[in-house]
N, C-alpha and C positions, 0 to 999 in steps of 0.2 A: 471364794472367787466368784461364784453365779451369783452369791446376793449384792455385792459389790457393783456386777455388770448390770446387773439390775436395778439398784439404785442409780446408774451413771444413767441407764434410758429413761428412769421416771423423771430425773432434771434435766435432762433435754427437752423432754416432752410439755413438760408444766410449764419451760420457762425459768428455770429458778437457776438455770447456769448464769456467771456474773455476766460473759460478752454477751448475751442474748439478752437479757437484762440491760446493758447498757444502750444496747440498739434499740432497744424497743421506746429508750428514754428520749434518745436521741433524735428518731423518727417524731415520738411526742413535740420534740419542740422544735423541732423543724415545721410541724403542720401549725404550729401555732405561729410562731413567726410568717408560714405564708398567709396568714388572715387579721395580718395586723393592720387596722385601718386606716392607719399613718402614713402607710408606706404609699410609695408612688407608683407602685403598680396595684394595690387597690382603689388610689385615685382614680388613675387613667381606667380601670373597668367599669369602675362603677359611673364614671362622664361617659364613656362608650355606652353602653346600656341606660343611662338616660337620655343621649342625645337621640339612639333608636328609636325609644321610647316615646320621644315627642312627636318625632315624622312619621312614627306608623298612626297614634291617635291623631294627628294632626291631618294628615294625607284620607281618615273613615269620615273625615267630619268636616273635610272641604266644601261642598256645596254647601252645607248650613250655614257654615261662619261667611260666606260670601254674604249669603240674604239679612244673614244677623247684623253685619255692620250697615248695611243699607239700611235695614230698620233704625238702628239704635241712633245715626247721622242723619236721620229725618231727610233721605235722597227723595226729593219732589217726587221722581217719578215711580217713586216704591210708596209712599206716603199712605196711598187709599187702600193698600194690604195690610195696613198694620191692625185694624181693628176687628181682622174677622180670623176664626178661627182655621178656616182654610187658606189664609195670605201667604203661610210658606210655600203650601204645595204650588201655588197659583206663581208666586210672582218665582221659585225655582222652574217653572212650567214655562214665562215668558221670558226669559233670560236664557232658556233652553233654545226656542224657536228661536230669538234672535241672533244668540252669538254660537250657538252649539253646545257639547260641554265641556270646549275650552272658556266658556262665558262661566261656567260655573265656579270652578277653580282659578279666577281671574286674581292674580296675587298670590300665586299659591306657589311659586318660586321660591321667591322673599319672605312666603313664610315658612318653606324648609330653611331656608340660609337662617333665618330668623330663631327658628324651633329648634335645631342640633344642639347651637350653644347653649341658648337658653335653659332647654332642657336639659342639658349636660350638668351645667353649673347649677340647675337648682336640686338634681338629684345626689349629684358627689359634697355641695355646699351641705344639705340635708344630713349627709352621712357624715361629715365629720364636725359639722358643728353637733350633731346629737352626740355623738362620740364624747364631746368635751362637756355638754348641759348632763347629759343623760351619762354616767360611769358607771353605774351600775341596775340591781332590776330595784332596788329601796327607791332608785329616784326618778323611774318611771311613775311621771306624774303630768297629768293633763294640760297641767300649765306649762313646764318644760318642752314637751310635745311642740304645744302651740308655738311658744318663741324660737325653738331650732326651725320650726315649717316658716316660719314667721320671716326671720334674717335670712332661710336660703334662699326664699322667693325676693325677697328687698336684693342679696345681691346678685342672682341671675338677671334679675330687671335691670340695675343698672350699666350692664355692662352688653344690654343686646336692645335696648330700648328704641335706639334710630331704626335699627329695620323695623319694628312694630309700626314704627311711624310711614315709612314707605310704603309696606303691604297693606295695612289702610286706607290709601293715600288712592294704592293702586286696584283695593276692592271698591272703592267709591263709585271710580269712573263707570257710566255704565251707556255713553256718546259713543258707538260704533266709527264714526267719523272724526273723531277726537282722541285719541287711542293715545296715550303714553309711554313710553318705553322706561324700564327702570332704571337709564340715566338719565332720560330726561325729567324724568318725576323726582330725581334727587335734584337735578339741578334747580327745578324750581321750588321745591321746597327751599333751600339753598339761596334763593333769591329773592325770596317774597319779602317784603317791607309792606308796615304798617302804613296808612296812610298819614302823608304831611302833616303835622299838627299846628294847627296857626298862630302866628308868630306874632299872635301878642304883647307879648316882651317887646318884641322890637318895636311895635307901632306904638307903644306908651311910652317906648325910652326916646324915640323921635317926638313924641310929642311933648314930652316933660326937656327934651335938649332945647326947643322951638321958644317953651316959656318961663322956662329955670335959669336961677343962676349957675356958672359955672363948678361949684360943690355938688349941687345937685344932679347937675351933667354926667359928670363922673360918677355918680355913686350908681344914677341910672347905667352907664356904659356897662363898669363894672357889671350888674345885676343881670344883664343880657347876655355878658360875656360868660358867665356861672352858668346860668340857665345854658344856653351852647353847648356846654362845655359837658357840663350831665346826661345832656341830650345825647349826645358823641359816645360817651365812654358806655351807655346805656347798650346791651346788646339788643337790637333790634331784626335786625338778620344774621345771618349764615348758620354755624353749627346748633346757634340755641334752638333752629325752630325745628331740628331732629328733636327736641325733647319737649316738643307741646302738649301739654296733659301729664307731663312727670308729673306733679303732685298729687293729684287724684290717683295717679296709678301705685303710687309708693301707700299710698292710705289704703286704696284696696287692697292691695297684695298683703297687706298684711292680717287680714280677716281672712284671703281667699289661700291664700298658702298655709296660712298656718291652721284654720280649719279645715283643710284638703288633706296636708298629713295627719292633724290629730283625727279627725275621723275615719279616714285610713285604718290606721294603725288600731286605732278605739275597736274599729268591726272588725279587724283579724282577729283581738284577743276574745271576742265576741264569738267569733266561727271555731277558734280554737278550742274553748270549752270542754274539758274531758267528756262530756254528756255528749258531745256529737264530731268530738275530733276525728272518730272513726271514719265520719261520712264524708265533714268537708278538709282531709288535710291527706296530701300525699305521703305513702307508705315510707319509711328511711329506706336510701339508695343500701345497698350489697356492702359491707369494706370493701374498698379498691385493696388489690393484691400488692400494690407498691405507693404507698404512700407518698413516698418522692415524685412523682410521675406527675400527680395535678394537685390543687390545693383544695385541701377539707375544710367542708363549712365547722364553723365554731360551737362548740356543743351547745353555747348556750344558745345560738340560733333558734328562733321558731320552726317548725316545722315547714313548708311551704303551702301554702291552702291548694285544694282543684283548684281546676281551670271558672267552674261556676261560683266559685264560693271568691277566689279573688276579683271576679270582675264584678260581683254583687259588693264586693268592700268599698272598690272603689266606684261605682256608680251612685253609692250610698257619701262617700266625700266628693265627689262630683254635683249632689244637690245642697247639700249642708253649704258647701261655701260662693256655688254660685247664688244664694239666696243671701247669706251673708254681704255679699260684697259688689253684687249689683248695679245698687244705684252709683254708686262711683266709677263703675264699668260705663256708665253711659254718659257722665261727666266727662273720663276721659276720650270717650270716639270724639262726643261732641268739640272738644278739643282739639284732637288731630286735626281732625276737617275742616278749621277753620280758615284757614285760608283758600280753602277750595270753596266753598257757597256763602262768605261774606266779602267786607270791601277788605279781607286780607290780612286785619292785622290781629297781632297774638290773643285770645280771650283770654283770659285769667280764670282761676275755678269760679269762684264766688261770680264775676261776669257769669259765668256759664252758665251755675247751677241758677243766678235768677233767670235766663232766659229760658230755660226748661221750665222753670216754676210756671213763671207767667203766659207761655205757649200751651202747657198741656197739664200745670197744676201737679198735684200728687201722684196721677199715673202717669207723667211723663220718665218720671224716674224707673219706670218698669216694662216701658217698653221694648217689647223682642223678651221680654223674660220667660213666655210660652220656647218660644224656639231656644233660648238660651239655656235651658231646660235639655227640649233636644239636642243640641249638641252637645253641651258639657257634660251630660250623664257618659255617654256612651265614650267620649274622649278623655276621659280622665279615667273610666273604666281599663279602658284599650289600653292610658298610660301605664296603670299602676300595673297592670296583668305583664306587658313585655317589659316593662321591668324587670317586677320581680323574677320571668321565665330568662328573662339575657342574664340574672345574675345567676343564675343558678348553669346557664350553661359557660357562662365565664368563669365559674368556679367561686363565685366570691357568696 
């Protein structure tokens, strides 16, 4: 009878009873089920935590990105700071005295409304397009990386692109007396038209009606009525000119997103390294007492790096693809802006990048790239760091 009662507590104890057994299976895939990436409540955290993610790096690096588009749009009256090594401090210094430091963050509304989704959709797109490229650790591969960072950022752009174009629009301004409001800056985006193009067509089909015969008449008519007619259906204002400089931006985003994640991720496994995982990775959390209660990260999970070791990761993908993708970063301002400091109508890339060429040659394409440097290091740092710290306090 004792050794009996004896064996009944060492299978309680070890676990090896069948219902204690079953629970423990059962807890098993209950925690696995709550970290499936499919599901739509690790969508909706992981948009949460990058939408944070964008406004808090976005919100460290406002005054910079103010002075940066004014560089990069050649604004006349920022012009004579761009070639000295103290132009940010200085022209942050007279934009200070002039407007205060709501002059600074001038746009910086539009570019939270802007940054939430943005960020949202390129950190949740990131997570399940990797999910479907990347299945397992054999096909963690450099190039994969690249195309999942690659299509999140293509379709986070697409689908928050017009307010990039307003907050631009609205860091431009820098006329105290001329102030904009972010409806009326929509509105005239909205309304700006190319200017008249002359109407050639018509003064050689009048003049070929004057001395042609009647077949010729008509074919001229015709010919004018075509020409019209392509002219008309041609979108020349309203919604399209929210997406002036789309194409240079879909080019860049694809060097600057997809080498923003792969180097990312490249220096985690970098800082992970058993040789110094000790120094830069935080220690495994306690078991939680009830497994049901919140939802466990995935064993195969990395570890999560410090606080120093993730914003060195990302500071390190922060220079990697702001250097990548650049010059077509200045392609696209120059774009936005074009109805604000020409006679108004759309430039097209290849328009653009020649006026850059032949304005300022090979270093035009690099201008604001010192301060582009400063900002983007430390904002894409700030990104990746509250990210990663909001998924870990969202449980994912």
């Amino acid at each position: 009878m004792e050794t009996r009662a004896e064996s009944r507590d060492r299978s309680k104890s070890t676990g090896f009873d069948g219902r204690n057994e079953e629970s423990v299976a059962q807890k098993r895939a209950g925690s696995q089920k709550k970290f499936d990436k499919q599901s739509l409540d690790y969508v909706l955290r992981s948009g949460l935590a990058g939408g944070l993610a964008g406004c808090a790096a976005k919100t460290v690096v406002g005054p910079l990105d103010r002075v940066k588009i004014l560089f990069q749009a050649s604004n006349p009256q920022f012009a004579k700071y761009t070639g000295s090594w103290f132009g940010v401090v200085t022209a942050m210094r007279d934009i200070n005295r002039q407007d205060g430091m709501r002059g600074l963050f001038r746009g910086h509304s539009a570019t939270l409304l802007r940054i939430f989704p943005y960020a949202a959709i390129k950190f949740l797109a990131y997570e399940q397009i990797r999910a479907v490229v990347i299945k397992d650790k054999s096909q963690e591969t450099p190039f994969r990386r690249l195309i999942s960072g690659s299509l999140a950022g293509i379709t986070s752009v697409f689908f928050t692109y017009p307010l990039e174009v307003i907050r631009v629009r609205l860091a431009f301004e820098t006329k105290r007396d001329a102030r904009s409001s972010l409806t009326s800056i929509c509105k005239q985006i909205y309304h700006e038209h190319p200017p008249a193009a002359p109407h050639s067509t018509s003064s050689s089909s009048s003049s070929l009606a004057s001395t042609a015969t009647t077949p010729l008449r008509a074919a001229a008519s015709a010919l004018a009525s075509t020409a019209s007619s392509v002219e008309t259906v041609t979108p020349r204002a309203g919604l399209a000119n929210f997406y002036r400089g789309f194409s240079p931006t879909l080019w860049g985003m694809l060097p600057y997103a997809g080498m923003s994640f792969l180097t990312h991720d490249t220096a985690g496994d970098w800082l992970r390294h058993p040789r110094i995982a000790a120094y830069t990775t935080l220690p495994p959390p306690p078991p939680s007492p009830s497994p049901s209660s919140s939802p466990s990260p995935s064993p195969s999970k990395p570890p999560p790096l410090r606080s120093w070791a993730e914003l060195l990761s990302g500071g390190i993908a922060g220079l990697v693809s702001q250097t990548a993708s650049y010059p077509l970063e200045v392609i696209r301002r120059r774009m936005q802006v074009g109805g604000a400091v020409g006679d108004g109508h759309r430039l097209g890339m290849g328009e653009t990048t020649r006026r850059i060429w032949m304005e300022r040659g090979f270093r035009g394409f690099w201008v604001g790239l010192v301060i582009g440097y400063i900002k983007v290091v430390p904002m894409v740092a700030v990104s990746f760091y509250v990210y990663e710290r909001a998924k870990l306090g969202l449980g994912i």
